[in-house]
Structure formats: C-alpha cells, structure tokens
C-alpha positions as CSV (number, residue, x, y, z in Angstrom):
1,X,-60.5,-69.5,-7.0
2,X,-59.6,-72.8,-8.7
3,X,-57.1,-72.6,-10.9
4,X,-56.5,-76.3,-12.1
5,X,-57.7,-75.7,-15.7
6,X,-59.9,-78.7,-17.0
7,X,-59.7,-80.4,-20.2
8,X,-61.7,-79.9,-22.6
9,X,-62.3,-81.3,-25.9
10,X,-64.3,-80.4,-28.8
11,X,-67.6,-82.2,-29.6
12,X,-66.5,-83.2,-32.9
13,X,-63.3,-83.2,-35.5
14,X,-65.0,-80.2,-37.4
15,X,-65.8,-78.0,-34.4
16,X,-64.1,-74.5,-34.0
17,X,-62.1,-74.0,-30.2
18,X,-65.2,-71.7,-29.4
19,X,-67.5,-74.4,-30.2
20,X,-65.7,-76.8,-28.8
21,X,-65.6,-75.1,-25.4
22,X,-69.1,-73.9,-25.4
23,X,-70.6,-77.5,-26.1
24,X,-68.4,-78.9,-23.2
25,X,-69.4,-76.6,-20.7
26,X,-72.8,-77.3,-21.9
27,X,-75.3,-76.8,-18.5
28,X,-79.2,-77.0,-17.8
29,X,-80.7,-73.7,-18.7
30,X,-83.9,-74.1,-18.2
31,X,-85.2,-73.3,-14.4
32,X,-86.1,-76.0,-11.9
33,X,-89.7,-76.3,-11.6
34,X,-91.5,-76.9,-8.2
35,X,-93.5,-80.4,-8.3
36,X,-96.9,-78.6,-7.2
37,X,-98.3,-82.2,-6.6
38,X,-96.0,-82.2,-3.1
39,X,-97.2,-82.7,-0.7
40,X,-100.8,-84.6,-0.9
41,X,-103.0,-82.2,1.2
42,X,-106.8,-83.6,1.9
43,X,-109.4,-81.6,3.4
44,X,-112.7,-82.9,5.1
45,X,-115.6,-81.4,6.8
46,X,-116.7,-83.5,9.8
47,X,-119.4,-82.5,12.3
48,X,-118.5,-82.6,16.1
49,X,-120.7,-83.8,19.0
50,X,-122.2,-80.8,19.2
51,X,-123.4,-80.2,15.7
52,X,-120.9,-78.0,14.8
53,X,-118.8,-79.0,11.7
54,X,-115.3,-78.2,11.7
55,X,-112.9,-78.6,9.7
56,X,-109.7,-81.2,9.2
57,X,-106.4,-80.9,7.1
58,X,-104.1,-83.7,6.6
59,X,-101.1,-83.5,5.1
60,X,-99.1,-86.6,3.5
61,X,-101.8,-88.4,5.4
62,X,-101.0,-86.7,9.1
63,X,-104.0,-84.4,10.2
64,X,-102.8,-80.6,10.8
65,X,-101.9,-80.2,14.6
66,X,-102.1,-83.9,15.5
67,X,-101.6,-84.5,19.3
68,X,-100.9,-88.4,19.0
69,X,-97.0,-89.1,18.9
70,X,-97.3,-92.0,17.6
71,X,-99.3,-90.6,14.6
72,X,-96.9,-87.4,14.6
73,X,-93.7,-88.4,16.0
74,X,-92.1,-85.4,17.8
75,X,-88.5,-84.0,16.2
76,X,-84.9,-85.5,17.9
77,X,-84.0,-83.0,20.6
78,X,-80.7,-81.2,19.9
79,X,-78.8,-78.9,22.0
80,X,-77.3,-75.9,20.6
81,X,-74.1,-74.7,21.2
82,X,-73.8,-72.1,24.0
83,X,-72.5,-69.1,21.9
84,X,-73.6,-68.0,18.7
85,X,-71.5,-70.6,15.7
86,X,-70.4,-73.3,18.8
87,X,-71.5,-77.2,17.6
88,X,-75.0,-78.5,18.3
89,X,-74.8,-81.7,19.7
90,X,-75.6,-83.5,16.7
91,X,-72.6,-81.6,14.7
92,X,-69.2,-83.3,13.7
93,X,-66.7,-81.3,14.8
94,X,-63.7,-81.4,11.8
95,X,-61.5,-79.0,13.6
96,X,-61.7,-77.8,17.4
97,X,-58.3,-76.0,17.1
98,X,-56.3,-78.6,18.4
99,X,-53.3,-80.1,16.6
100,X,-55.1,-83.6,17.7
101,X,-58.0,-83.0,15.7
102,X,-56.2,-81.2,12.4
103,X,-54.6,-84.6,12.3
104,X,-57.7,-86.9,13.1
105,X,-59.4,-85.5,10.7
106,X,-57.6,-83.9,7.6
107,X,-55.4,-85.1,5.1
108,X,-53.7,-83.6,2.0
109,X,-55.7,-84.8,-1.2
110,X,-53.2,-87.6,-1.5
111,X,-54.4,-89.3,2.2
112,X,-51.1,-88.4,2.9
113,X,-50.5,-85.5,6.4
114,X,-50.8,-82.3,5.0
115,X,-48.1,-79.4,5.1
116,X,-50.9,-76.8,6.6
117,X,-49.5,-75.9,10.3
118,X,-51.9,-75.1,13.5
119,X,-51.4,-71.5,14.5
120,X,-52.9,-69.8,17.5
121,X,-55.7,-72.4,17.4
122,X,-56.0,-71.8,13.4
123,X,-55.5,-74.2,10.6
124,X,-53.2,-72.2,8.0
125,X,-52.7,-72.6,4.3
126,X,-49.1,-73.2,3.5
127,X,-47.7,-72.1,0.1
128,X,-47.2,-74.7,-2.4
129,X,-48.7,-77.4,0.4
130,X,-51.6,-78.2,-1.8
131,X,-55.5,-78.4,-0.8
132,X,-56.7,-79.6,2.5
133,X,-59.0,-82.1,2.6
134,X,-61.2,-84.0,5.4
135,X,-60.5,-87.4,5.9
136,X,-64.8,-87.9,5.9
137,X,-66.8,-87.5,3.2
138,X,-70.2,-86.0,3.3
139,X,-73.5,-85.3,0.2
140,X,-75.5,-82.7,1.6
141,X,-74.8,-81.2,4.9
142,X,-74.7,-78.1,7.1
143,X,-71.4,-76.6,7.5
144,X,-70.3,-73.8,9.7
145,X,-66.8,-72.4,9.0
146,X,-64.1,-69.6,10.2
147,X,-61.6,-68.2,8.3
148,X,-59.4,-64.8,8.8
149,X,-57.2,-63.4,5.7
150,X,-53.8,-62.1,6.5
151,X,-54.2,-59.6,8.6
152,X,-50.7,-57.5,6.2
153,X,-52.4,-56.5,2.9
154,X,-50.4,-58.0,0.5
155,X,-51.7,-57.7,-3.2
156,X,-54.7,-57.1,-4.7
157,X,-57.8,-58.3,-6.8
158,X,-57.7,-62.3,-6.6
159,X,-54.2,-61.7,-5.1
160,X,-55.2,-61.0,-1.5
161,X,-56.5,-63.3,0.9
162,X,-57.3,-66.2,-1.1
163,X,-58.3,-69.8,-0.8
164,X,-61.9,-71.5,-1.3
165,X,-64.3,-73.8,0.7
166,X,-65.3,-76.9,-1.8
167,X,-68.4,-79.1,-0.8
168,X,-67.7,-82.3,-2.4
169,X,-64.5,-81.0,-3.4
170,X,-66.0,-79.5,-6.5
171,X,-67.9,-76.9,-6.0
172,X,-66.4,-73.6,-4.5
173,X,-67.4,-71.0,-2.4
174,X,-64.9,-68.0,-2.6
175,X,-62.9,-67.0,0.0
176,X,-61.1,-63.7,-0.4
177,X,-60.4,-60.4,1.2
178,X,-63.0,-58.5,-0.2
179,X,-62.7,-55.7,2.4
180,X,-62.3,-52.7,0.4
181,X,-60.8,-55.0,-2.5
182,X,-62.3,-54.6,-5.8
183,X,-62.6,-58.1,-8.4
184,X,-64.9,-59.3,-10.2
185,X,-68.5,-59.6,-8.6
186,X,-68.6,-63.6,-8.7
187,X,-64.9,-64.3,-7.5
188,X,-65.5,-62.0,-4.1
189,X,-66.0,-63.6,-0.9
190,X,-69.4,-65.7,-0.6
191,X,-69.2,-65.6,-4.5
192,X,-70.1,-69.3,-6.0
193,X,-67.4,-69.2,-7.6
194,X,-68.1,-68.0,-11.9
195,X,-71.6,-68.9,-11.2
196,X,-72.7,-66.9,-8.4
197,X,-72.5,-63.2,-7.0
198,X,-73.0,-62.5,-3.1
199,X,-76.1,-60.7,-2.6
200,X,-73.9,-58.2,-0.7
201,X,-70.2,-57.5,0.7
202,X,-70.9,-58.8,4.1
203,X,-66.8,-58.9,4.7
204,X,-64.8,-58.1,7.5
205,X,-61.5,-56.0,7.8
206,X,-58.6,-58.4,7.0
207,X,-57.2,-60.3,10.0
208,X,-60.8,-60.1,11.8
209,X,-62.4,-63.3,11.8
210,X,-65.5,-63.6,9.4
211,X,-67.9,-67.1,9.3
212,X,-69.7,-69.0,6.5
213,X,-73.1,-70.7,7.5
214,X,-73.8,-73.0,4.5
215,X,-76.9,-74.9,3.8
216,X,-75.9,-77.3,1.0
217,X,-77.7,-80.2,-1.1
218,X,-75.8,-82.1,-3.3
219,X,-76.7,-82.5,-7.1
220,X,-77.8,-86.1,-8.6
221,X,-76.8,-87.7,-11.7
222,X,-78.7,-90.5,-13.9
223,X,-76.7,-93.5,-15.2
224,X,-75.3,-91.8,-17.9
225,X,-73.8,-88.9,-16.0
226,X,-76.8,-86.6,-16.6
227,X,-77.2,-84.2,-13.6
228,X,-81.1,-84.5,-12.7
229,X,-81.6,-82.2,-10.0
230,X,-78.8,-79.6,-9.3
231,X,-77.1,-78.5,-6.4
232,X,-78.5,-75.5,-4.1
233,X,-76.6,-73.6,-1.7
234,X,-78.2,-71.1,0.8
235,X,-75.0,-69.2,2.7
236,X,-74.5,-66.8,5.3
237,X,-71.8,-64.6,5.7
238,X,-71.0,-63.2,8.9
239,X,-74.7,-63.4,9.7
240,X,-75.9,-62.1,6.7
241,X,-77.7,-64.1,3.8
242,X,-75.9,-64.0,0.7
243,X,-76.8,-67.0,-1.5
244,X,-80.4,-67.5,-1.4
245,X,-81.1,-71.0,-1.7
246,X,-79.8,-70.9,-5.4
247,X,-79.5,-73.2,-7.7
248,X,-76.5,-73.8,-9.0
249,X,-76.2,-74.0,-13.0
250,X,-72.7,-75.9,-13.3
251,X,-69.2,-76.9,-12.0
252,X,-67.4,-74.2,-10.2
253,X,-63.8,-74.9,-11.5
254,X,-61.3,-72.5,-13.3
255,X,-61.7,-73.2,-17.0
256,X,-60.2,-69.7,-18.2
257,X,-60.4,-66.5,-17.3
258,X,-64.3,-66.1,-18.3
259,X,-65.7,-69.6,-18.3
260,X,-66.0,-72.4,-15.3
261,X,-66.9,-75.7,-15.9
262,X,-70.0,-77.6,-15.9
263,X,-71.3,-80.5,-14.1
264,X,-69.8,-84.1,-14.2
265,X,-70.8,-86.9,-12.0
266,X,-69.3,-87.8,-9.3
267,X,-70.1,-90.7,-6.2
268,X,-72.6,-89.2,-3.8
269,X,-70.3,-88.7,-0.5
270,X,-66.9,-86.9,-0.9
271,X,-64.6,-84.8,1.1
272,X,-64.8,-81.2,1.8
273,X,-61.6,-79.4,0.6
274,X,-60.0,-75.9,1.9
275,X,-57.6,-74.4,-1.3
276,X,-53.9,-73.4,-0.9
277,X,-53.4,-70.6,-3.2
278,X,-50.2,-69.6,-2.1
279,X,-51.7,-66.9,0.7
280,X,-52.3,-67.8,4.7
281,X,-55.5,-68.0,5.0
282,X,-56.6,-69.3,8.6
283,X,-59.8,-71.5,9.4
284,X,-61.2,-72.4,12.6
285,X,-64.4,-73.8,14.2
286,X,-65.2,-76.2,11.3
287,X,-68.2,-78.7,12.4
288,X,-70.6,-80.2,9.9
289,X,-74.4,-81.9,10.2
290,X,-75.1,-83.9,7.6
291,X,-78.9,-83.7,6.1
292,X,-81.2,-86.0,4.0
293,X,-81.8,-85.2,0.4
C-alpha cells in the first residue's frame, strides 16, 4: 500500500473538491482493442511434383513450419535454473542473499545505502528506513520474487505484513499477510493495488515463504504525456495465476482511502522499488529478464 498521498488540483477555479479529484484521476475507460490486421497471414495453393496440391501458410512473410534457419532463425538457448524459481541463465540476479549483492545492487531512493539489513539470507524492511530500490532500471521485464511476512501476527487488515513490489517504481503489487486476514479485496496480496483484485487468495501461513512470478509490460505515453497503450501485468502467486494478463486502468498510488491515482508519464526504464511500511517483511531470490515491448 502506498501511502504518499499525491497532489491533486482541480481542473479549474470553479470546480467543486469532488470534481476536482475526479477530473485528475481522469483514466482510459474504454477497453483496448486487438489490432486484427496483426499479423499478415497469406495463404497459397501450390501443386507438388506429383500433382497433388498442397497447401502453404506464411505468416509475416515466413511459411508455417519452415526448416531453413536462415529463413526461420531458431530461438537463443537458455538454461533454466535447476529447481523450480532458480535464475535461467539469461536472468539478472538483483539479490542472491548475500550481503555483497544487497549492496551491489540496491540503494535507498536517494542512491544513498539503504537502512534494510540482510537476515538469514533475506533482505528485511526496516521501520522508518524508507523504500528500497535497485540501483538498475528496467521497462518491461520478467521478475521472480520471495517474500515472507513476520512470522508473530501483529495487527490486522493493512496492519499485518505489509510492503509492496513497484515495477517502475510506480505501479504496485500488494504484498500483505492475507492468510486468514480479511481487507479489502484489491489491497490483499497479488492485489494491483486500488485497481486490481487477485483472482484468488493463493497465500501462505505467515513466516512461510510465498513467490510472485510477474509478467510485466510497461505503459507508453505520447509527447504530451498521454498514456497510448497501458500497462499489463500477468502474476502468479505461489504457482497460481492471479492477474490475468490485465490491463491496468491507472496509477497505483495512495490518493485516499477510496481513490488511487492515474497515469503520468514517466522515462521508459526505471528502478524496481520494495516499500517500508513500518513491518519486516523479508525478500529473497529476486532476478529479473528484461523483455521487448
């Protein structure tokens, strides 16, 4: 849950507050629609040696089961890792539970060495130490994360077991002890947060270690600041799919206790971000791929 409030201003000197906050959280309503025209598929009847005609697909100009490589290039090769959520070897691995790579590769938001400590091969939120953030920054990308909540039950609702994984630092995914835990449906864990509600409560007892899979493309923005294609997240939680490739409306940040904000732009690589909000929360295994829009 972010709770840095945003700033909003009304549209004009004569609007209302209401009106005023409704016309800056202003958002796309209208659904994105599939270009049909993509891609170009041609079809052609040919007749063999033998008389017999058979039939040929191409597709963006490559015929359908093409044999020539250098017509149909075969994909890279990438190892997996050897245990279900280890690093392919095409991954950038952000935190490997050493103190050596917490430093190499995190910062607090300022550049400056964060406050978070390294516990038992865990990276954990320290009160009042501010958001974590990696020193690289990344548009679109797979991530594969693990975090634990305290493993005492302290608190309830939004008070238990809570922090957040930003992509781009913006836009959240909620992470919270939602074993057993009642809040609202889009500020549980795997929510997007105020835009999104898991497709289930995948969650794990507290202290047991639980994983996000996250498939994520970045939004774009014209020259004016106009988002033209939003973001999309697909995420797994502990194996289980609980954002379906969706398309998210707006902003993820805390604009009061029922709105969030909407989109503003923002350069196309920026850090990911793991929230401090005052309860130790532990992450591990954090690697990243990054993917073409």
């Amino acid at each position: 849950m972010d709770q840095k409030k945003s700033s909003l201003s009304a549209s004009s000197c004569f609007a209302t507050p209401v009106v005023a906050l409704a016309a800056a959280l202003v958002v796309p309503t209208a659904v994105a629609e599939e270009d049909m025209s993509k891609p170009e598929i041609k079809v052609e009847r040919k007749k063999e040696p033998n008389g017999r005609e058979q039939l040929y697909m191409f597709i963006d100009g490559v015929k359908v089961h093409e044999t020539d490589t250098t017509k149909q290039p075969l994909p890279p090769v990438v190892t997996p890792g050897e245990e279900p959520g280890d690093a392919p070897s095409d991954a950038l691995v952000l935190f490997d539970g050493t103190p050596e790579s917490f430093t190499a590769n995190w910062t607090d938001t300022k550049g400056e060495p964060s406050k978070w400590k390294v516990v038992d091969g865990a990276m954990e939120s320290v009160r009042r130490a501010g958001y974590l953030q990696s020193k690289k920054k990344f548009g679109s990308c797979q991530l594969h994360i693990e975090w634990a909540a305290p493993s005492k039950v302290e608190g309830d609702g939004q008070g238990r077991g809570n922090s957040g994984v930003f992509l781009m630092g913006t836009y959240e995914i909620q992470v919270l002890d939602s074993f057993q835990n009642q809040t609202y449906a889009d500020g549980q864990a795997g929510a997007l947060y105020g835009r999104s509600k898991p497709l289930v409560n995948a969650s794990r007892k507290p202290g047991e270690w639980q994983s996000y899979d996250i498939i994520f493309h970045q939004p774009k923005f014209d020259q004016d600041g106009k988002v033209v294609k939003r973001a999309t997240f697909t995420v797994l939680h502990n194996g289980v799919l609980i954002q379906d490739h969706v398309v998210l409306s707006g902003g993820t940040g805390w604009a009061g206790p029922h709105a969030v904000t909407g989109y503003k732009a923002h350069p196309d690589k920026l850090p990911l971000s793991l929230q401090d909000h005052g309860n130790p929360v532990r992450f591990r295994n954090i690697w990243v791929r990054e993917l073409k829009d």
